[in-house]
C-alpha positions in Angstrom: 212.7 43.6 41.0 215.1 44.7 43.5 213.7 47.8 44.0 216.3 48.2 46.9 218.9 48.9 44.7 217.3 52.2 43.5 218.1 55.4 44.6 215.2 56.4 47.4 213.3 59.8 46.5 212.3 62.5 49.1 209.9 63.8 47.2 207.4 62.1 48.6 204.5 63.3 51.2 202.7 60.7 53.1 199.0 61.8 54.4 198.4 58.4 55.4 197.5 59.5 59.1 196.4 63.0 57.6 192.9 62.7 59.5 189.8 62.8 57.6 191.0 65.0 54.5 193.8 62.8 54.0 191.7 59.6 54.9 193.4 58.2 57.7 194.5 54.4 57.9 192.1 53.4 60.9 189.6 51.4 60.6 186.4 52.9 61.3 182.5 52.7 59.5 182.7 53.4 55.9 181.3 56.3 53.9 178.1 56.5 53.3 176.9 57.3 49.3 173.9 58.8 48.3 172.8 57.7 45.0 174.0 60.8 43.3 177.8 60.5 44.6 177.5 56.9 43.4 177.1 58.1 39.8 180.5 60.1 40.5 182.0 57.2 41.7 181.2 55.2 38.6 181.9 57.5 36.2 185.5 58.9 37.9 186.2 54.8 38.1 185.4 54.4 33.9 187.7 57.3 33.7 190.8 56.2 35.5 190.8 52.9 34.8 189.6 51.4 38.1 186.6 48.8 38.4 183.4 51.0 39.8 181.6 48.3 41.6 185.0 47.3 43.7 185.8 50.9 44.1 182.5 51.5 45.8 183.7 48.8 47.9 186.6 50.7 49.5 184.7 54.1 49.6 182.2 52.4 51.6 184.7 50.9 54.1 185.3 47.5 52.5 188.8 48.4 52.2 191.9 46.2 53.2 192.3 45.1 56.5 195.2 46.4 58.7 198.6 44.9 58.4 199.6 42.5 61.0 203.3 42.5 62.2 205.1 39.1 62.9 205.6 39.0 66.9 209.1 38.1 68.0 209.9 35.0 70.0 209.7 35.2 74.2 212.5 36.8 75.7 213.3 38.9 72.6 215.2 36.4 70.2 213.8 35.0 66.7 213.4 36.9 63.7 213.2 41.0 64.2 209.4 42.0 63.2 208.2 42.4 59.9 207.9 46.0 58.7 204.2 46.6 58.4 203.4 46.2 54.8 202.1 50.1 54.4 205.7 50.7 55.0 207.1 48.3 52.6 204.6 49.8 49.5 205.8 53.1 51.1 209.5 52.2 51.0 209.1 50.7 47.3 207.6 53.6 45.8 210.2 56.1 47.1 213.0 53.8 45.7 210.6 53.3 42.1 210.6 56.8 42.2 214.0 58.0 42.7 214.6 55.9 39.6 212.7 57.5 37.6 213.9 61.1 38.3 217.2 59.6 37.5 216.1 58.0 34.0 214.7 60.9 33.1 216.8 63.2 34.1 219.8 61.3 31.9 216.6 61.6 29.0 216.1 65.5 29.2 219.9 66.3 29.6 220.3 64.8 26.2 217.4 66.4 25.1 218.8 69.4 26.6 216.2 69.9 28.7 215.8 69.7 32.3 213.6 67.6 34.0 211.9 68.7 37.3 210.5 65.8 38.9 207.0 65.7 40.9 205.9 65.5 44.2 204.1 62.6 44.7 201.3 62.4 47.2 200.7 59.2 49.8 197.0 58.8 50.9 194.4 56.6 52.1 190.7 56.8 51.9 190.2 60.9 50.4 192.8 63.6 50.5 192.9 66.9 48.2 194.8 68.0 45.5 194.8 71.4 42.5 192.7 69.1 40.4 189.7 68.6 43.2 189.4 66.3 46.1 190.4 62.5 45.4 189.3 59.2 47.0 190.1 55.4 46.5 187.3 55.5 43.6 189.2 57.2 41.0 192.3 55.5 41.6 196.3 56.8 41.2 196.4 59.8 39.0 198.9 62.9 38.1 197.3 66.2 38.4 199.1 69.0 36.3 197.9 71.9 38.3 199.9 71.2 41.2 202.6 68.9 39.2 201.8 65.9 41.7 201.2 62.0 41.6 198.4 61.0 44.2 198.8 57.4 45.0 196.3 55.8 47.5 198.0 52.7 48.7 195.3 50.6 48.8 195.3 50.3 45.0 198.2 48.0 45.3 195.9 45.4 47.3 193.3 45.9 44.5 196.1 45.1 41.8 196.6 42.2 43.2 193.6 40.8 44.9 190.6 42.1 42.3 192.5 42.7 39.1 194.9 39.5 39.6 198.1 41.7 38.7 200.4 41.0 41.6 203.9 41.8 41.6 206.5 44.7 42.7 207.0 45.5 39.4 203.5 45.6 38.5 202.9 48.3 41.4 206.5 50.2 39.8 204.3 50.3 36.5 201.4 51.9 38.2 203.9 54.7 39.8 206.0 54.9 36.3 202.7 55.3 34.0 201.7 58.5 36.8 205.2 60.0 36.4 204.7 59.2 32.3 201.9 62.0 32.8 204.3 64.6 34.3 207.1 63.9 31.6 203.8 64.6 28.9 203.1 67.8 31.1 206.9 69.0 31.2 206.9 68.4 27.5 204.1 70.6 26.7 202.1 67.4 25.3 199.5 67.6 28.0 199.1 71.2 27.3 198.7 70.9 23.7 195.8 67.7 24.2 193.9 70.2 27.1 193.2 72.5 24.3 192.5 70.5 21.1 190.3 68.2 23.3 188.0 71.3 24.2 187.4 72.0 21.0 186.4 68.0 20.3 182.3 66.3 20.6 182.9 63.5 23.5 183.8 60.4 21.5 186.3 62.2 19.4 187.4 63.5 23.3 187.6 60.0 24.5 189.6 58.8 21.3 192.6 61.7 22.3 192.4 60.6 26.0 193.6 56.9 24.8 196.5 58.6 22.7 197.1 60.4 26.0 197.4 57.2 28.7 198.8 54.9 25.9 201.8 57.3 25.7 202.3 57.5 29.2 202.2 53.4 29.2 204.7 54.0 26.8 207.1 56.3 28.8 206.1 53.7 31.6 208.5 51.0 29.7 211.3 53.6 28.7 211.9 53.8 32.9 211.2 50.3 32.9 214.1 49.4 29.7 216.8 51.6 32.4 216.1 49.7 34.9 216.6 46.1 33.0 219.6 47.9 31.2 221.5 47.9 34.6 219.8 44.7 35.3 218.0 45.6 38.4 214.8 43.5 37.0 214.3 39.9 37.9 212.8 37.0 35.8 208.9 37.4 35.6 209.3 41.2 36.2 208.1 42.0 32.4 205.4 39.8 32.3 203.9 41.4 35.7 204.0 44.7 34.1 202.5 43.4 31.1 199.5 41.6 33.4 199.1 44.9 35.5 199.1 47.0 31.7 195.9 44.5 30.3 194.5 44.3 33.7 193.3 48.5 33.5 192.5 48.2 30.1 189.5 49.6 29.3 187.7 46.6 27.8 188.1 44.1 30.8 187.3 46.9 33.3 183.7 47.6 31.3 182.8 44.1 30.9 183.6 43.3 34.8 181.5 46.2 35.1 178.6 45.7 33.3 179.2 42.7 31.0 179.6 44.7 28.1 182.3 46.6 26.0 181.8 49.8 24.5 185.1 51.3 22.7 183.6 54.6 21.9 184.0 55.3 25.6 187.4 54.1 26.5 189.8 56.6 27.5 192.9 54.9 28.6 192.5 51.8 26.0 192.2 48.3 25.6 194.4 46.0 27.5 195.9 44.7 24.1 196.7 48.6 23.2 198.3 49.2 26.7 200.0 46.1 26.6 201.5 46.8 22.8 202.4 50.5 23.9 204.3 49.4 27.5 206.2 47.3 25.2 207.3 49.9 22.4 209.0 51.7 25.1 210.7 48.8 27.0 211.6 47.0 24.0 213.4 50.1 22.4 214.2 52.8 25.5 213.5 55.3 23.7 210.8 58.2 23.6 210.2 58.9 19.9 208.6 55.2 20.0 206.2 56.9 21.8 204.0 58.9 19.6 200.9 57.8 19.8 199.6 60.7 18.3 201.1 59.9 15.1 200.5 56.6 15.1 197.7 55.4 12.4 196.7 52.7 14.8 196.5 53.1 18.9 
């Protein structure tokens, strides 16, 4: 993907070296979980679509190690060092993001609309949001309160090392599927599943949650069809976002979990349903292949 190509956002707020409430990217001893927190832990990781027991990992400090720079040769010549790779993953989401506010700011102008794009929110280790405080256990997310994506850089080494989905593009899905949430919020879908979903027993709860993340998979491959359109997308680039899309499904995060699968509990969907909705919206570009709500089957 040649991400450099894209315009760069500057709506982006790094609390990287925020200190404690924005985590920090120090090394240092890890956090120490009381059984009660670890039941949070678990059930925020079911939620979002992150593995609990290598979640727990990086809220107890098993996080990444530091990146290492590549030393120049004596007397200054040789290759220039290496940007540190938490500036790369930095410098790759501003540009996925500036693309997005453009494809969907072409999409709403059609529409008539106007898009406002969100703010979205660097961090490492814990930092806070409108929607509560977040850590590395629950994973990216979009909170509508404050209109933000927080994105704790350190997922992109799980992608990639624990859920075997490596790839720039499959890190540009993560980011587009967040910003898929702010487009359903803008819309006025998110407002209309907050209330019907109050009124809903848990399972039926669960069932309109998948609805919810398999449309914003969806909107994830309408950025992702622009971006091919004006062929800024390499061969492979598809299938990583494909691998990253069945990697969080629902199914193969419970049975790493626990060994089992249990569908009435899913909330973002099986990897076959994430997969199937990325590719409605890359395939065709457009977002009235999109409702999943409508759709007799997920």
């Amino acid at each position: 993907m040649r991400w450099g190509d894209f315009r760069r956002s500057d709506n982006i707020e790094d609390r990287g070296d925020a200190g404690p409430s924005g985590g920090g990217a120090g090394g240092g001893p890890g956090i120490r979980l009381g059984g009660g927190a670890i039941v949070v832990v678990v059930i925020a990781s079911l939620l979002f679509g992150v593995n609990p027991l290598e979640m727990l990992d990086l809220v107890s400090g098993g996080g990444a190690p530091a990146p290492q720079q590549a030393t120049p040769a004596p007397g200054g010549y040789g290759p220039a060092p290496a940007p540190p790779v938490r500036d790369q993953a930095r410098e790759m989401v501003a540009h996925v993001l500036g693309d997005t506010e453009d494809t969907w700011q072409a999409i709403f102008k059609a529409r008539g609309q106007r898009y406002v794009p969100p703010k979205l929110v660097l961090f490492r280790g814990s930092t806070r949001s409108a929607c509560g405080r977040a850590d590395a256990a629950v994973g990216p997310f979009y909170c509508p309160a404050d209109r933000e994506v927080y994105l704790d850089t350190a997922f992109f080494d799980e992608l990639t090392r624990r859920f075997g989905a490596p790839g720039d593009f499959a890190q540009a899905y993560v980011v587009a599927h967040e910003v898929g949430h702010h487009v359903q919020n803008l819309m006025g879908i998110m407002g209309k599943f907050d209330a019907q979903s109050q009124r809903m027993d848990a399972r039926s709860r669960n069932a309109l949650s998948v609805r919810l993340e398999l449309q914003a998979d969806c909107f994830a491959g309408v950025w992702g069809h622009a971006a091919q359109r004006r062929n800024l997308l390499d061969a492979g680039d598809v299938e990583e976002g494909l691998r990253a899309a069945a990697a969080v499904g629902d199914d193969r995060i419970q049975r790493q979990a626990r060994g089992a699968v249990t569908p009435d509990s899913f909330t973002h969907g099986s990897s076959a349903q994430r997969v199937r909705w990325f590719k409605a919206g890359f395939d065709t570009g457009d977002v009235r292949s999109c409702d999943t709500f409508a759709a007799r089957e997920r």
